[in-house]
PyMOL CGO cylinders between C-alpha atoms (Angstrom):
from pymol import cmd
from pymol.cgo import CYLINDER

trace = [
    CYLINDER, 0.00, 0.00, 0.00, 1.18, 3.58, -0.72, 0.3, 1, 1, 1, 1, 1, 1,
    CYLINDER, 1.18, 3.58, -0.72, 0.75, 5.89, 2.47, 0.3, 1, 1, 1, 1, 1, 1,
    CYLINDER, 0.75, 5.89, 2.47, 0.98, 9.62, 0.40, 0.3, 1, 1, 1, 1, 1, 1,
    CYLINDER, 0.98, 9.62, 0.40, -1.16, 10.80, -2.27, 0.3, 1, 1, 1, 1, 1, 1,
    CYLINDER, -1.16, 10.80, -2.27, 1.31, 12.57, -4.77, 0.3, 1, 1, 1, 1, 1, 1,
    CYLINDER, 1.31, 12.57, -4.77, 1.40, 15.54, -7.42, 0.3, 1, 1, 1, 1, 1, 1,
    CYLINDER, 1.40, 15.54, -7.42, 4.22, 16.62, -8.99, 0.3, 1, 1, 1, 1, 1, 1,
    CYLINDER, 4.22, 16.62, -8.99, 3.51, 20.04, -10.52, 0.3, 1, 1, 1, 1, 1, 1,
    CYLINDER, 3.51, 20.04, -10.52, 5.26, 22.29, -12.97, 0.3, 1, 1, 1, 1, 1, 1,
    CYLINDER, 5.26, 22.29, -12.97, 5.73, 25.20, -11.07, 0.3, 1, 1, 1, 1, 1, 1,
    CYLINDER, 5.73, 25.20, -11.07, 8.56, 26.79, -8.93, 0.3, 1, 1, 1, 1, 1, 1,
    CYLINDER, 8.56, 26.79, -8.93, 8.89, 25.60, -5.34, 0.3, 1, 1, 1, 1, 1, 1,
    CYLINDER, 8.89, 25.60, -5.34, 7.94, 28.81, -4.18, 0.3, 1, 1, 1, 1, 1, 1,
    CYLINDER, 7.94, 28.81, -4.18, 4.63, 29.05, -6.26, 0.3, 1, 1, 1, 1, 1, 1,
    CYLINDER, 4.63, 29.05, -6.26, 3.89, 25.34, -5.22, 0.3, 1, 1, 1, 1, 1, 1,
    CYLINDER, 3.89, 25.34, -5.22, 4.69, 25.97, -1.48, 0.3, 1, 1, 1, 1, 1, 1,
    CYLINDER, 4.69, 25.97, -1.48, 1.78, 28.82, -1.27, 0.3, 1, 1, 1, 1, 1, 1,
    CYLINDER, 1.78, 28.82, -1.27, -0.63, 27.24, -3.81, 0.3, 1, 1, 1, 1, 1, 1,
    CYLINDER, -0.63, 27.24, -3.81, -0.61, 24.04, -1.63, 0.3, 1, 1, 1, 1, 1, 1,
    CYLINDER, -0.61, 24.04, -1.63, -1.46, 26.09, 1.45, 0.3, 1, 1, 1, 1, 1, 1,
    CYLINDER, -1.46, 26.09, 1.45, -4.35, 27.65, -0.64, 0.3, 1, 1, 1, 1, 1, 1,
    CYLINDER, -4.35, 27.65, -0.64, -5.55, 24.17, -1.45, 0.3, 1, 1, 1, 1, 1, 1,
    CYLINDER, -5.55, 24.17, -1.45, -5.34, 22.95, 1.98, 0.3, 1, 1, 1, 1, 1, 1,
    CYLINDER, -5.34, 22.95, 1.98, -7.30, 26.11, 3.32, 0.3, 1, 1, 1, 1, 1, 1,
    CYLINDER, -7.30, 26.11, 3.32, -9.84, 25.30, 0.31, 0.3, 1, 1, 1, 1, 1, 1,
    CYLINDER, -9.84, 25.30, 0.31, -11.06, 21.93, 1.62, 0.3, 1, 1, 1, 1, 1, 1,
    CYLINDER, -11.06, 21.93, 1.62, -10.83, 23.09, 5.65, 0.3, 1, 1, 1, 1, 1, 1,
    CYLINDER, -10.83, 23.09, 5.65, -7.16, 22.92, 6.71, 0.3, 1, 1, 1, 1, 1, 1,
    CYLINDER, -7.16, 22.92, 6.71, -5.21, 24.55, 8.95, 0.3, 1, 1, 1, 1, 1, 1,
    CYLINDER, -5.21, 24.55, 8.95, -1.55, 24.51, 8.85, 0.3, 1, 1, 1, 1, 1, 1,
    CYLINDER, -1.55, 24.51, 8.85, -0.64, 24.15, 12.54, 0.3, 1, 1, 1, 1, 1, 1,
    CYLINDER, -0.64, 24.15, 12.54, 2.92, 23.41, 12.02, 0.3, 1, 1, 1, 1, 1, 1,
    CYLINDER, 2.92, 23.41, 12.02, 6.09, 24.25, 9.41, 0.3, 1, 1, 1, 1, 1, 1,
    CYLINDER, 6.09, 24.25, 9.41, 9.16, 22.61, 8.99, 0.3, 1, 1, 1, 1, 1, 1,
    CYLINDER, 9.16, 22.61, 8.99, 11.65, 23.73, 6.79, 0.3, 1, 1, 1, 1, 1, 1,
    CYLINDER, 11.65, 23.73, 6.79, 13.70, 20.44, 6.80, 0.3, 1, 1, 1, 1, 1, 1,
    CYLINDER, 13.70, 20.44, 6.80, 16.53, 22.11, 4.18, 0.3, 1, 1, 1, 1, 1, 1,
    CYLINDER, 16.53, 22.11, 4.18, 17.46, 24.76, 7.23, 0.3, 1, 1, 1, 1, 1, 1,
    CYLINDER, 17.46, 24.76, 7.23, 17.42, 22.43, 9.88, 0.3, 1, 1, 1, 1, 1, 1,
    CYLINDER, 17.42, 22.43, 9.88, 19.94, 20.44, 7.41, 0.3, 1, 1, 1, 1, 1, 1,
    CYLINDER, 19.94, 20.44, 7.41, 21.82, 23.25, 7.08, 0.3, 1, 1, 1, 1, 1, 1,
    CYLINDER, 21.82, 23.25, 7.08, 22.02, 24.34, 10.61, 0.3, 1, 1, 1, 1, 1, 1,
    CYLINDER, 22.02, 24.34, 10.61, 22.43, 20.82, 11.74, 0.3, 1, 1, 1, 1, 1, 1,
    CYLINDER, 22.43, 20.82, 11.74, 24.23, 19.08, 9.55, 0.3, 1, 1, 1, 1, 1, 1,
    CYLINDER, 24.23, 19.08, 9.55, 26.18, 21.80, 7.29, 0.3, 1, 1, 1, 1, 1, 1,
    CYLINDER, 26.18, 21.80, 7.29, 25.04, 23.65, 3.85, 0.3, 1, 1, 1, 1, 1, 1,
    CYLINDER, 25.04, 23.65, 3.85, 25.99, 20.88, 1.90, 0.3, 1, 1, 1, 1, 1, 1,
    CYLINDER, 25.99, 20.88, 1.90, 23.41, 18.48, 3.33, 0.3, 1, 1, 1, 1, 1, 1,
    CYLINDER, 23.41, 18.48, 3.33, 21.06, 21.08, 2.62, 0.3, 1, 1, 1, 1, 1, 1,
    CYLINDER, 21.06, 21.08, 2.62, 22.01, 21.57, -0.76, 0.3, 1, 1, 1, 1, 1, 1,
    CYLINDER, 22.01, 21.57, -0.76, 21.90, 17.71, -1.14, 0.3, 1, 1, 1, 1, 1, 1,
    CYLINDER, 21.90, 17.71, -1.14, 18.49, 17.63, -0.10, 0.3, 1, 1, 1, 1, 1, 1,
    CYLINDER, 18.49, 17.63, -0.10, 17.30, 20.49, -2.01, 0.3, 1, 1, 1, 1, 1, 1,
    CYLINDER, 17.30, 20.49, -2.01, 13.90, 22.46, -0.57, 0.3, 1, 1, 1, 1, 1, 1,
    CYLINDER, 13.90, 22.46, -0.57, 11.86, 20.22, 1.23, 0.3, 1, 1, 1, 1, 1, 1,
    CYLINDER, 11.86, 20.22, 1.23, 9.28, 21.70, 3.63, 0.3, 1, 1, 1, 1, 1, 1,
    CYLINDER, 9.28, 21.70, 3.63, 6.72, 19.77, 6.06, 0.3, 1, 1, 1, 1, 1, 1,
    CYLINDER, 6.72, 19.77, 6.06, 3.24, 21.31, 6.72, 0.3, 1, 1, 1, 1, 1, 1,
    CYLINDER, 3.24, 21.31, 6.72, 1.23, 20.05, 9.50, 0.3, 1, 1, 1, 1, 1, 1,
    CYLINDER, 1.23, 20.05, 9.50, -2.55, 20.19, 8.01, 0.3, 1, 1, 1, 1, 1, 1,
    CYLINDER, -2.55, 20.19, 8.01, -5.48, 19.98, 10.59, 0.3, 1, 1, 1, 1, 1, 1,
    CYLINDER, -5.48, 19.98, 10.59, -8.98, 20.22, 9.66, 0.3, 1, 1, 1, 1, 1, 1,
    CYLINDER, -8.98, 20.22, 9.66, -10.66, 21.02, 13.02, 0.3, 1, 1, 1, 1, 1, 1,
    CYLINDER, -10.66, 21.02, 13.02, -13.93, 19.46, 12.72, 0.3, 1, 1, 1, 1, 1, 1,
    CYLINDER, -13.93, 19.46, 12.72, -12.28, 15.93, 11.42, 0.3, 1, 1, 1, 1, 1, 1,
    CYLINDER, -12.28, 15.93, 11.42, -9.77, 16.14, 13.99, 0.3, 1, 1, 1, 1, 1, 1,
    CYLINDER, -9.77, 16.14, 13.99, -12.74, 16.28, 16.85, 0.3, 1, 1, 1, 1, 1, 1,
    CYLINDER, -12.74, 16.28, 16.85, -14.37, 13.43, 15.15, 0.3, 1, 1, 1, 1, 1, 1,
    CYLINDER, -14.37, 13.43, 15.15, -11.32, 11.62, 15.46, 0.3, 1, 1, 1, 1, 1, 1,
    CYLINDER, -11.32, 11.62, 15.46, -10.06, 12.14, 18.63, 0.3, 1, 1, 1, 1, 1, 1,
    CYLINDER, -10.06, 12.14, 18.63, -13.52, 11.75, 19.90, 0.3, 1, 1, 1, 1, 1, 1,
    CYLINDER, -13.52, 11.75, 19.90, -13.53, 8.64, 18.45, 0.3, 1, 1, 1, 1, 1, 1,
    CYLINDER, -13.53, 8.64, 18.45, -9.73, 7.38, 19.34, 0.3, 1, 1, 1, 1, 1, 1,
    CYLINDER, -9.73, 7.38, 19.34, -8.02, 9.75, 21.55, 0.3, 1, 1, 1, 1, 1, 1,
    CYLINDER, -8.02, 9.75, 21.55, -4.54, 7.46, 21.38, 0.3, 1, 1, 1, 1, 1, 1,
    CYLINDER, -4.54, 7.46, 21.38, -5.08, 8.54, 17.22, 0.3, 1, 1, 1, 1, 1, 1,
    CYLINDER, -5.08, 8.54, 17.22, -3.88, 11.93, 18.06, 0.3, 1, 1, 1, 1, 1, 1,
    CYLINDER, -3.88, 11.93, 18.06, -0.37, 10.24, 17.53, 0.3, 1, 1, 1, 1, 1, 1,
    CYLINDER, -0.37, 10.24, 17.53, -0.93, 10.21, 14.09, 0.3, 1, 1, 1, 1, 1, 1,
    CYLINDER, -0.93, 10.21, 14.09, -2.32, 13.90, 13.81, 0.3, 1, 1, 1, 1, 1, 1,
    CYLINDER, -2.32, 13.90, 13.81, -1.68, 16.58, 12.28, 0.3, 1, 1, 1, 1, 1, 1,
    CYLINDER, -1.68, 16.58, 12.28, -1.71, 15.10, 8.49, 0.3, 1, 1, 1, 1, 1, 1,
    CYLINDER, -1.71, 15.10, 8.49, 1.38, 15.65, 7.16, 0.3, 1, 1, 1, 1, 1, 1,
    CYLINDER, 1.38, 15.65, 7.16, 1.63, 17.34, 3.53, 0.3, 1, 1, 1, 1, 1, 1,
    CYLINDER, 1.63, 17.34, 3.53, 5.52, 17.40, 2.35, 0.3, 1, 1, 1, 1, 1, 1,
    CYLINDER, 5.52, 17.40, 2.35, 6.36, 20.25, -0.84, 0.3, 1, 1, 1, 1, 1, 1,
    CYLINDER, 6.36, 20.25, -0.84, 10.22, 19.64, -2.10, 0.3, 1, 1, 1, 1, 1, 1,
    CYLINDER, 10.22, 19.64, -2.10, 12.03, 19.87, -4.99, 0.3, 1, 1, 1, 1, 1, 1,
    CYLINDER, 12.03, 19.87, -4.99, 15.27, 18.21, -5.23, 0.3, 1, 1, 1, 1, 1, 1,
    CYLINDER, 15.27, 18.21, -5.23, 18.22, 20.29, -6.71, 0.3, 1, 1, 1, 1, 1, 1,
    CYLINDER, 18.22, 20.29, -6.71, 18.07, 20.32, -10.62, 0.3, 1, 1, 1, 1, 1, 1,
    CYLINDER, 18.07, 20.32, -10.62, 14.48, 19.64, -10.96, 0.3, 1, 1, 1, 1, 1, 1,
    CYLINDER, 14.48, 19.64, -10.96, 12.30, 20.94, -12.54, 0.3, 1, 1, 1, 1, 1, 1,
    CYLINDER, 12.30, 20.94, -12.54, 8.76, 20.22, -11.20, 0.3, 1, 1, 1, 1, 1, 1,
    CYLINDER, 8.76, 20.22, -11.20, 8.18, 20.41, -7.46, 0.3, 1, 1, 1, 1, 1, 1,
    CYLINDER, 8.18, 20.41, -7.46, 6.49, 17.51, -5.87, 0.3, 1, 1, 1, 1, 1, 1,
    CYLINDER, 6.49, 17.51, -5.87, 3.55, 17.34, -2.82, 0.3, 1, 1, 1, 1, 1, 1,
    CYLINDER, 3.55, 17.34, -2.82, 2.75, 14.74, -0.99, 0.3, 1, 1, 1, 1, 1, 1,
    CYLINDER, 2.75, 14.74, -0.99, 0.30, 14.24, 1.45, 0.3, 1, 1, 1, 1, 1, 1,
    CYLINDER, 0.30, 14.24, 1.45, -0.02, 11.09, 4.29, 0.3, 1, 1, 1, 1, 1, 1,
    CYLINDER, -0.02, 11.09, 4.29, -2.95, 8.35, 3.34, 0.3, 1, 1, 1, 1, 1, 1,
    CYLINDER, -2.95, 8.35, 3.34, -4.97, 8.91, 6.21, 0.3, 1, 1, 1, 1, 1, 1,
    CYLINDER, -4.97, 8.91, 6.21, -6.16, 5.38, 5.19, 0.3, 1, 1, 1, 1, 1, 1,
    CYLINDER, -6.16, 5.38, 5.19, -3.08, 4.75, 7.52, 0.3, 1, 1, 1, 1, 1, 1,
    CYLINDER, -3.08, 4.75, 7.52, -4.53, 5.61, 10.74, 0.3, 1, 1, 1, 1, 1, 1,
    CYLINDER, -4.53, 5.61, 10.74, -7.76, 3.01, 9.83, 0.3, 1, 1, 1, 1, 1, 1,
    CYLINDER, -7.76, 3.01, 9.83, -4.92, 0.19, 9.37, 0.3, 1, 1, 1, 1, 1, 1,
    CYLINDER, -4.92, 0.19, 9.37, -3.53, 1.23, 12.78, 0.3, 1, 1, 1, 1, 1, 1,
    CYLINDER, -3.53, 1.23, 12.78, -7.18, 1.33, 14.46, 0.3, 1, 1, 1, 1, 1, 1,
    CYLINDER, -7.18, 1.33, 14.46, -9.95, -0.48, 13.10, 0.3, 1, 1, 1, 1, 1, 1,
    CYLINDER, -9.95, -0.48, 13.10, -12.84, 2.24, 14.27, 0.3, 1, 1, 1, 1, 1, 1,
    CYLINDER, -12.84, 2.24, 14.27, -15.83, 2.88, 11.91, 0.3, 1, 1, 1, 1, 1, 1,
    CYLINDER, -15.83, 2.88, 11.91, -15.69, 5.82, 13.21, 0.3, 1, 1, 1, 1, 1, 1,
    CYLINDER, -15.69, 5.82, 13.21, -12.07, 6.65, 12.72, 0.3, 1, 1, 1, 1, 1, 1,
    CYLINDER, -12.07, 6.65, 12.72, -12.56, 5.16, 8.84, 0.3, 1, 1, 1, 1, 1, 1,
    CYLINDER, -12.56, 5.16, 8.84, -15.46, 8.13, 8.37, 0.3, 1, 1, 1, 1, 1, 1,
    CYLINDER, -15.46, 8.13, 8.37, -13.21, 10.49, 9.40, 0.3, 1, 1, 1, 1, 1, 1,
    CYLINDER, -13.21, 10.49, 9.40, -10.04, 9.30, 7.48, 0.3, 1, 1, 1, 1, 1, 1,
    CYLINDER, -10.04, 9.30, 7.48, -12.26, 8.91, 4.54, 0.3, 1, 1, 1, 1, 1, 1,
    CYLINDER, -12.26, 8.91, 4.54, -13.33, 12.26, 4.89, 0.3, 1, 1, 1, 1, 1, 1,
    CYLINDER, -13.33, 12.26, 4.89, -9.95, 13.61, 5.35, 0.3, 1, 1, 1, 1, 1, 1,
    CYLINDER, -9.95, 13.61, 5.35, -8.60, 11.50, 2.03, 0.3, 1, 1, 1, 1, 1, 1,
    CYLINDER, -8.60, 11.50, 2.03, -11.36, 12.68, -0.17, 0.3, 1, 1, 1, 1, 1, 1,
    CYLINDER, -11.36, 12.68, -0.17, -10.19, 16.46, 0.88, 0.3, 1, 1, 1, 1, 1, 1,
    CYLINDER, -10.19, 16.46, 0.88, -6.35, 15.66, 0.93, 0.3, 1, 1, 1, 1, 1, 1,
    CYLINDER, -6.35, 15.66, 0.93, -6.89, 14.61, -2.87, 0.3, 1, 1, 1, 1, 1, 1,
    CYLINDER, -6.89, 14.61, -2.87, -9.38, 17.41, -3.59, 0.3, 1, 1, 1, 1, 1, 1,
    CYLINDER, -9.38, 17.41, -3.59, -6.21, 19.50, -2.72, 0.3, 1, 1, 1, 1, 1, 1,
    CYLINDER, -6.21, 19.50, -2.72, -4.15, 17.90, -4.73, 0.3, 1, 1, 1, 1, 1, 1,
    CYLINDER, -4.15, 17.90, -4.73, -6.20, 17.94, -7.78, 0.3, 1, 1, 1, 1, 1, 1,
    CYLINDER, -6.20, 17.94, -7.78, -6.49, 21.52, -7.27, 0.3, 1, 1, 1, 1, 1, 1,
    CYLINDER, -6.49, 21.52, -7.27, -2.68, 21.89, -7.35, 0.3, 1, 1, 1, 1, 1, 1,
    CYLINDER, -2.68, 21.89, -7.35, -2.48, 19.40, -10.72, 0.3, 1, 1, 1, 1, 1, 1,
    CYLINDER, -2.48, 19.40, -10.72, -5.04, 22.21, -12.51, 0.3, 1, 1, 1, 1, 1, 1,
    CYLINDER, -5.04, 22.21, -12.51, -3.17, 25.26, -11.58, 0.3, 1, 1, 1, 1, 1, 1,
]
cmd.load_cgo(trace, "trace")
């Protein structure tokens, strides 16, 4: 089984980075986290290991309402929250690809009907956003 959903999109990191946000706030999500994982190379581990690596940023996506349902439903499933949607572009590419977690994941790890509504819910969105990004 593949745990992302993927789009690789002809357009600039930069222009993919804020479009993806749009798309995420289009279908209900909140971005409650950032990582830039190329400066934490590059602080860490030295500019080359950042160039290596290329841009490669990690937004934590929350919708709140599915995230109630969810934690309602499975409070231990907040271990698996926020959905993670990844935006990088390796050095010398050119098309920047976005991934976003499966949350078909979290119903392998739990088993709750109710928990499958709400990753179901979350997918359909999560690939709504997607799509959005492959028309742009």
């Amino acid at each position: 089984m593949s745990y992302t959903y993927t789009a690789v999109v002809p357009m600039s990191w930069t222009d993919a980075l804020e479009k993806t946000r749009a798309a995420l706030a289009g279908q209900g999500f909140g971005i409650l986290s950032e990582i830039n994982v190329r400066d934490t190379f590059a602080a860490k581990l030295g500019e080359d290991a950042a160039q290596t690596l290329g841009e490669y940023v990690i937004l934590g996506a929350c919708n709140p309402q599915l995230a109630s349902r969810a934690l309602a439903a499975e409070p231990e499933i907040g271990a698996l929250l926020p959905c993670n949607v990844v935006v990088r572009r390796g050095p010398g590419e050119a098309e920047t690809t976005v991934q976003a977690i499966d949350p078909e994941t979290m119903v392998q790890l739990s088993g709750s009907p109710a928990v499958r509504e709400v990753a179901d819910d979350a997918g359909a969105r999560l690939r709504a956003a997607l799509a959005e990004l492959d028309e742009a």
